[in-house]
VODREN-725520 format. One record per atom (N, C-alpha, C, O): residue in three letters; chain; atom name; x, y, z. Coordinates in pm, 1 decimal. Layout:
("ALA"; "A"; "CA"; (X; Y; Z))
...
This chain:
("UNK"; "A"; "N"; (-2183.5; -3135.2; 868.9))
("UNK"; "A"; "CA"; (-2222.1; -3053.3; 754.6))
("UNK"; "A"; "C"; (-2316.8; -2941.9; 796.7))
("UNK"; "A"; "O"; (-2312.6; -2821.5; 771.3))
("UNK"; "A"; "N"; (-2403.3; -3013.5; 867.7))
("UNK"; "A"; "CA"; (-2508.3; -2861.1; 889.1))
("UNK"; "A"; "C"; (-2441.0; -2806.5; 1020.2))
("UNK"; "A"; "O"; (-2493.1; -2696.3; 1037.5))
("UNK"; "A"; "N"; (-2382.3; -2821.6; 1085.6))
("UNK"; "A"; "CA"; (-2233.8; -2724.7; 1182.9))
("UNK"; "A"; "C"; (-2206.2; -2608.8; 1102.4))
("UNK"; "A"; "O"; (-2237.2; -2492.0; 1125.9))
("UNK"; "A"; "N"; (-2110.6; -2681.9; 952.1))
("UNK"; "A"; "CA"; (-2048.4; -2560.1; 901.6))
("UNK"; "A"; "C"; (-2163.0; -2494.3; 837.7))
("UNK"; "A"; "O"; (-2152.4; -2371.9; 845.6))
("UNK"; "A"; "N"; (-2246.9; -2525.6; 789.7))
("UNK"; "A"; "CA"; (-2402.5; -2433.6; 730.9))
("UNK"; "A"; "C"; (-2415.0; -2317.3; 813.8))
("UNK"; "A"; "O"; (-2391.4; -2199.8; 786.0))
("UNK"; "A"; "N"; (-2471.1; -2388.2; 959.2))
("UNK"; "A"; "CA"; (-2475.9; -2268.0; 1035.3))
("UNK"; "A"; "C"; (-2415.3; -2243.2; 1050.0))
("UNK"; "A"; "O"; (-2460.5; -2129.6; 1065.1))
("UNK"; "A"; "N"; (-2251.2; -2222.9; 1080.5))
("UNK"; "A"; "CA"; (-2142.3; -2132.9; 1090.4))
("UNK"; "A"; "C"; (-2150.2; -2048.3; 948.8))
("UNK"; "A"; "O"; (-2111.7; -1932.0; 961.2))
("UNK"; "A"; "N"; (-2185.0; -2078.8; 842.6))
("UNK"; "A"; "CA"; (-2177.8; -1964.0; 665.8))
("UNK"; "A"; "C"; (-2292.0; -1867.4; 707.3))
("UNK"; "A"; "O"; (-2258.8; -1752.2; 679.5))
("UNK"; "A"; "N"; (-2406.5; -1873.9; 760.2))
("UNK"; "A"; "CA"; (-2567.6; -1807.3; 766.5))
("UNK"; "A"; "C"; (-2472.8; -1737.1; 909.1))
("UNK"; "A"; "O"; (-2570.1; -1710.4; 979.6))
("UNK"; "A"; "N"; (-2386.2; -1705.3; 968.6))
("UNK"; "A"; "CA"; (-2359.0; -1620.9; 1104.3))
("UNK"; "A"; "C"; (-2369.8; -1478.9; 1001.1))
("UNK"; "A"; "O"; (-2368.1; -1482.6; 878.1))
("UNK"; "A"; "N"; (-2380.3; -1362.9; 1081.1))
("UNK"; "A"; "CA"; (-2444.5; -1241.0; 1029.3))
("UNK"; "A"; "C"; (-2313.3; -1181.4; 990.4))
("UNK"; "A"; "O"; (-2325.4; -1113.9; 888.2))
("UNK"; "A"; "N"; (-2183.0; -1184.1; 1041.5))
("UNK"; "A"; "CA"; (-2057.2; -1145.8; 1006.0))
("UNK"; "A"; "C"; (-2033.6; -1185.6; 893.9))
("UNK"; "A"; "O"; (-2001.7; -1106.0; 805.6))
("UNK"; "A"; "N"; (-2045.6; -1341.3; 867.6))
("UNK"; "A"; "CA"; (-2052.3; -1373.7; 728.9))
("UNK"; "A"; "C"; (-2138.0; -1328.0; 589.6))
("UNK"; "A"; "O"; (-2095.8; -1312.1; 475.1))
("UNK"; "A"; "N"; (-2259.4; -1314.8; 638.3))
("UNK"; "A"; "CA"; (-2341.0; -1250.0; 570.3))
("UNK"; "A"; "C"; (-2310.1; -1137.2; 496.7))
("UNK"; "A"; "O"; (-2307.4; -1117.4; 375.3))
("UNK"; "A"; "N"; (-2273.9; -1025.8; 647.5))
("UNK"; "A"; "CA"; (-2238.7; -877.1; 613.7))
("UNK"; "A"; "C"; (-2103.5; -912.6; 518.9))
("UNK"; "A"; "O"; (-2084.4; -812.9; 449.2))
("UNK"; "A"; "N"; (-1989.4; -1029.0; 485.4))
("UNK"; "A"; "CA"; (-1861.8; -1030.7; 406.9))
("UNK"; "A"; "C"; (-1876.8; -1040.3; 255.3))
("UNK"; "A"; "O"; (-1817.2; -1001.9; 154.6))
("UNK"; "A"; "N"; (-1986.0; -1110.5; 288.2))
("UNK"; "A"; "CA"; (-2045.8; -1177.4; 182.2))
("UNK"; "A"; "C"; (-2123.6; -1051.4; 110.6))
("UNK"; "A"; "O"; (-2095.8; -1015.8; -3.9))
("UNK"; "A"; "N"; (-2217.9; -992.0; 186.2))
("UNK"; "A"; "CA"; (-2288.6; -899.9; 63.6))
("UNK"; "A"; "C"; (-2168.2; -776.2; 43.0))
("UNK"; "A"; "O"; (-2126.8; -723.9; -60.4))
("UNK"; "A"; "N"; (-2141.6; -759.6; 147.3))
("UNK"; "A"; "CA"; (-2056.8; -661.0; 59.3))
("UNK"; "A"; "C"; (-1967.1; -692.9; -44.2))
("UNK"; "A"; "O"; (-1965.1; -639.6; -155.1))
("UNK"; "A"; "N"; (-1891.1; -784.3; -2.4))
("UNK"; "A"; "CA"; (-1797.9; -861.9; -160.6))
("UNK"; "A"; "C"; (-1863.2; -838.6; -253.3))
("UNK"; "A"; "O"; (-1818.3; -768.7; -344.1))
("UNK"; "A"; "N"; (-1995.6; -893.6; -257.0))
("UNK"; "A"; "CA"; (-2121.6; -863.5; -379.7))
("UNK"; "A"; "C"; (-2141.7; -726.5; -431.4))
("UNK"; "A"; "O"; (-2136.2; -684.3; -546.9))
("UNK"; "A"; "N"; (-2169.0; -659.6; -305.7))
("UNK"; "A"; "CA"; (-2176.6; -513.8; -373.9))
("UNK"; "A"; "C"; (-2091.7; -445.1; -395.0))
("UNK"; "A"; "O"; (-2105.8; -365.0; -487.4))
("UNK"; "A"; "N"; (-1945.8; -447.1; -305.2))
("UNK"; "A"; "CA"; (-1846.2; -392.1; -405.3))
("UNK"; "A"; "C"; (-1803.6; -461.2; -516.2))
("UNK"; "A"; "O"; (-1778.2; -382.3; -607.2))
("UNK"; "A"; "N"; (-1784.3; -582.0; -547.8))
("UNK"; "A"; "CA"; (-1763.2; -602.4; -702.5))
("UNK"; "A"; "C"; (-1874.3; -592.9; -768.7))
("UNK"; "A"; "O"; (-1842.6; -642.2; -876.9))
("UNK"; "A"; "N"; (-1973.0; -565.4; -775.7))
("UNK"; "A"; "CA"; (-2081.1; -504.5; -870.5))
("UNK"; "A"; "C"; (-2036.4; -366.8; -868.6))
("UNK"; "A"; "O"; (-2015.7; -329.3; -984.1))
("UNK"; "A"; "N"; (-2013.6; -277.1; -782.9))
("UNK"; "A"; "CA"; (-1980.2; -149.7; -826.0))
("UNK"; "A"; "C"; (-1880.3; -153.8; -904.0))
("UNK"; "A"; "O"; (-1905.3; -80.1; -999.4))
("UNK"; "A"; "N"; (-1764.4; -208.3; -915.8))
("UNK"; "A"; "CA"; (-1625.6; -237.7; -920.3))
("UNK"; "A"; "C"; (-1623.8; -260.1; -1084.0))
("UNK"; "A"; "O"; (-1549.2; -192.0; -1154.5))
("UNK"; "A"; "N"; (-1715.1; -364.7; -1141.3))
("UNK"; "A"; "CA"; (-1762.4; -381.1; -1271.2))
("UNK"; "A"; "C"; (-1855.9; -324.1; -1329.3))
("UNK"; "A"; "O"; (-1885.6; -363.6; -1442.0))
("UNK"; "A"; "N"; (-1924.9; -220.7; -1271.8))
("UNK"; "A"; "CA"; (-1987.9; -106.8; -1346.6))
("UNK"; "A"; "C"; (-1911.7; -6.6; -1343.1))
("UNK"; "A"; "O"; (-1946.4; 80.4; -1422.9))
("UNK"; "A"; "N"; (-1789.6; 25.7; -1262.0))
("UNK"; "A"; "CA"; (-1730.8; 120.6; -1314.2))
("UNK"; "A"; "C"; (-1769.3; 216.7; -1232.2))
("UNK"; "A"; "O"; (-1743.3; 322.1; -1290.4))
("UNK"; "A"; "N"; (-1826.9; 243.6; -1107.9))
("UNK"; "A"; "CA"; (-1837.4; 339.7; -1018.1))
("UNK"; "A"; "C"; (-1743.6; 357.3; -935.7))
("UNK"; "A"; "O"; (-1728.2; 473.3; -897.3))
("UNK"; "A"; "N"; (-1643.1; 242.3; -876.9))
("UNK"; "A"; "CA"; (-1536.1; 243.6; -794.4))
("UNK"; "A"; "C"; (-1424.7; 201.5; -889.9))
("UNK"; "A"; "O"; (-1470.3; 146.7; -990.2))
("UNK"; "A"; "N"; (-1299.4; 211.0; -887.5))
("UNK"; "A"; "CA"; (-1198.2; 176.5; -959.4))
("UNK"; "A"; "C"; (-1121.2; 53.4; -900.6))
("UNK"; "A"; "O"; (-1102.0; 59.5; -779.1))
("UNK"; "A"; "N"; (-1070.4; -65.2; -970.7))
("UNK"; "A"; "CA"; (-1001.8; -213.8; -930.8))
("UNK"; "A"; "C"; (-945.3; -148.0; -789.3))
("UNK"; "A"; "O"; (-1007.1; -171.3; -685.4))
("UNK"; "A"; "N"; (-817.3; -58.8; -787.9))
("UNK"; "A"; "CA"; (-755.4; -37.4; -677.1))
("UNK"; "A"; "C"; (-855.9; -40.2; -580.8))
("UNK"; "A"; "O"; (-868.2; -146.3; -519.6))
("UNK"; "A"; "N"; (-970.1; 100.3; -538.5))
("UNK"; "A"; "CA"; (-1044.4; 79.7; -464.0))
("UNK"; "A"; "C"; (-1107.3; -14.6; -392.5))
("UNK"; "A"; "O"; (-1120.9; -17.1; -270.2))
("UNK"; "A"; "N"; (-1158.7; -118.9; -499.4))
("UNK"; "A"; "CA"; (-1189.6; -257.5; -462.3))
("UNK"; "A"; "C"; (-1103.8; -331.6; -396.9))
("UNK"; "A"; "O"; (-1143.6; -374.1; -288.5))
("UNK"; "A"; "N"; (-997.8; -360.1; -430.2))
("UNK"; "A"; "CA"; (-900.5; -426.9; -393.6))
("UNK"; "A"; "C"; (-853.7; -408.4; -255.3))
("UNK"; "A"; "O"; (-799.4; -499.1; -192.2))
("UNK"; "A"; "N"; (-873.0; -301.5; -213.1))
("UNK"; "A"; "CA"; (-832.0; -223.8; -102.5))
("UNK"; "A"; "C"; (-939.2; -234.3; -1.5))
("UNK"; "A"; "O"; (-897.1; -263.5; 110.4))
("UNK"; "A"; "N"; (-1083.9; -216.0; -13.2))
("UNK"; "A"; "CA"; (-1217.6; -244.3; 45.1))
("UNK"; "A"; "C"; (-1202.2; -435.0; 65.4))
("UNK"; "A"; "O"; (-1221.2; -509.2; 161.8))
("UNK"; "A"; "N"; (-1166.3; -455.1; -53.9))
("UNK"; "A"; "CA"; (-1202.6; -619.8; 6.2))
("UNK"; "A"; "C"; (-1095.0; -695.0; 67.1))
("UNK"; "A"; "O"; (-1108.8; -800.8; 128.5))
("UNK"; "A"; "N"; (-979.7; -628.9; 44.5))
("UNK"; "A"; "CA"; (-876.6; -685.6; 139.4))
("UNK"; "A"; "C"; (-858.4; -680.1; 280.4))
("UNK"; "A"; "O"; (-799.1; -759.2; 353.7))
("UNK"; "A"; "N"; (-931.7; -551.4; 313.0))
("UNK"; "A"; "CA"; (-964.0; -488.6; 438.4))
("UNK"; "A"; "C"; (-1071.5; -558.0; 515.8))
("UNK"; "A"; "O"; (-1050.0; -594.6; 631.3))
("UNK"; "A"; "N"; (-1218.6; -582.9; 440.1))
("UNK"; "A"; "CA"; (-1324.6; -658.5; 455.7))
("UNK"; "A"; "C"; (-1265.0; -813.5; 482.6))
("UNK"; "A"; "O"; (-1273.9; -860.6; 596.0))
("UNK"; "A"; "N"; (-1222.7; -867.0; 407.2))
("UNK"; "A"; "CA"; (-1171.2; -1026.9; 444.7))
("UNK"; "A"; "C"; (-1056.3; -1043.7; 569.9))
("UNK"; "A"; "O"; (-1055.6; -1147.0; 636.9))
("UNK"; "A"; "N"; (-944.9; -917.4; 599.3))
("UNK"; "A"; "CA"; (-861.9; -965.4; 660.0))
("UNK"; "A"; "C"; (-922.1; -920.7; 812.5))
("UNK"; "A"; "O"; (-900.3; -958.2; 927.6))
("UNK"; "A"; "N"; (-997.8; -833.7; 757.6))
("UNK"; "A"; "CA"; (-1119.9; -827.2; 943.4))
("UNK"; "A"; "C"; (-1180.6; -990.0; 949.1))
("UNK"; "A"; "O"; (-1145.5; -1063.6; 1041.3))
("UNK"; "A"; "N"; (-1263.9; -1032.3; 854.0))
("UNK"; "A"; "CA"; (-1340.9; -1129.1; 894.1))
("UNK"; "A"; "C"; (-1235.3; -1252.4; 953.0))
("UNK"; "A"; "O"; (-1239.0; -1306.7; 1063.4))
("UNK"; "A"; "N"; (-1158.4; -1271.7; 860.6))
("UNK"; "A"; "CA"; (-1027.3; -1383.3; 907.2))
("UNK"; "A"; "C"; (-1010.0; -1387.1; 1028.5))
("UNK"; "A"; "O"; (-1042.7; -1482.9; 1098.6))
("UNK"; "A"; "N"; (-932.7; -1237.3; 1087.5))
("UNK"; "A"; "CA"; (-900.2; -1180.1; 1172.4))
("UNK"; "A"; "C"; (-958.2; -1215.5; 1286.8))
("UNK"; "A"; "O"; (-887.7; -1267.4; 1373.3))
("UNK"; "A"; "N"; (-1094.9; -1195.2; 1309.7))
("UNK"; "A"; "CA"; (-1230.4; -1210.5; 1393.4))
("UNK"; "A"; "C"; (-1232.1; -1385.8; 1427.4))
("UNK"; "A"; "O"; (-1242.8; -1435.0; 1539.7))
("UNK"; "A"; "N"; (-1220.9; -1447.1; 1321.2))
("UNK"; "A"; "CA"; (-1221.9; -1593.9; 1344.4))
("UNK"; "A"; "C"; (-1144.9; -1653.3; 1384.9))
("UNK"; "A"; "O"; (-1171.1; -1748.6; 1458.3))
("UNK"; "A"; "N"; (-996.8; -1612.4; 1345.7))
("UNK"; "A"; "CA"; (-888.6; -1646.1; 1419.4))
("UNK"; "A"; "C"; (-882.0; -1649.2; 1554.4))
("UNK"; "A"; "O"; (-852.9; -1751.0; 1617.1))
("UNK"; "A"; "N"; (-918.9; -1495.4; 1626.6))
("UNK"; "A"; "CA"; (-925.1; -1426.3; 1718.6))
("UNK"; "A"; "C"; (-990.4; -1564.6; 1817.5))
("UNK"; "A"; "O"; (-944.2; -1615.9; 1919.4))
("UNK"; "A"; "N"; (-1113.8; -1596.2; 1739.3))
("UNK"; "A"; "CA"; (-1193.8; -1637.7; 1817.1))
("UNK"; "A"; "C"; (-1178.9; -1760.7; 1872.7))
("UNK"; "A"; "O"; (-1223.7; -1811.7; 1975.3))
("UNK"; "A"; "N"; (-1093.6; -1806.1; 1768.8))
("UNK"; "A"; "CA"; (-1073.5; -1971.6; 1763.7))
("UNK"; "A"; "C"; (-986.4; -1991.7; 1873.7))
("UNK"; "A"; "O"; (-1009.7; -2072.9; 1963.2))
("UNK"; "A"; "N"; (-865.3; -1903.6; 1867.0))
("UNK"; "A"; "CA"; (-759.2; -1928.8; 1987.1))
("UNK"; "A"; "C"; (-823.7; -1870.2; 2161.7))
("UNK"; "A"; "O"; (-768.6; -1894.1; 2269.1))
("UNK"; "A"; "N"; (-916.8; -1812.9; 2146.0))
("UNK"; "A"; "CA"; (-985.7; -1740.8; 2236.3))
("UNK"; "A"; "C"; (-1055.6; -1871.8; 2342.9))
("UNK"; "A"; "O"; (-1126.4; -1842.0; 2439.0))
C-alpha cells in the first residue's frame, strides 16, 4: 500500500493531476471550450500512460 502511495506523490503524477484540475476548472468556467479540454486531457493522460508503460517494459 504505501509502494503504490509513493508511486501517486511521483512529480509526473502530480504535474497530471493538477493540470486535470486546472483544466477542468477552466473548462467549467467557461474560459476553454469541452472540445479543447478534451483534447488537452487526452493528450495529458495518453503521455502519462505512455511514460509508464514505456517504463514498465523498459
Amino acid at each position: 500500500m504505501k509502494h503504490n502511495l509513493s508511486k501517486l506523490i511521483d512529480v509526473k503524477s502530480l504535474i497530471t493531476l493538477a493540470s486535470t484540475l486546472i483544466f477542468g476548472y477552466l473548462s467549467l468556467k467557461g474560459s476553454i471550450s469541452s472540445e479543447q479540454f478534451l483534447t488537452i486531457f487526452t493528450t495529458i493522460v495518453a503521455f502519462y500512460f505512455g511514460t509508464q508503460h514505456q517504463k514498465k517494459n523498459s
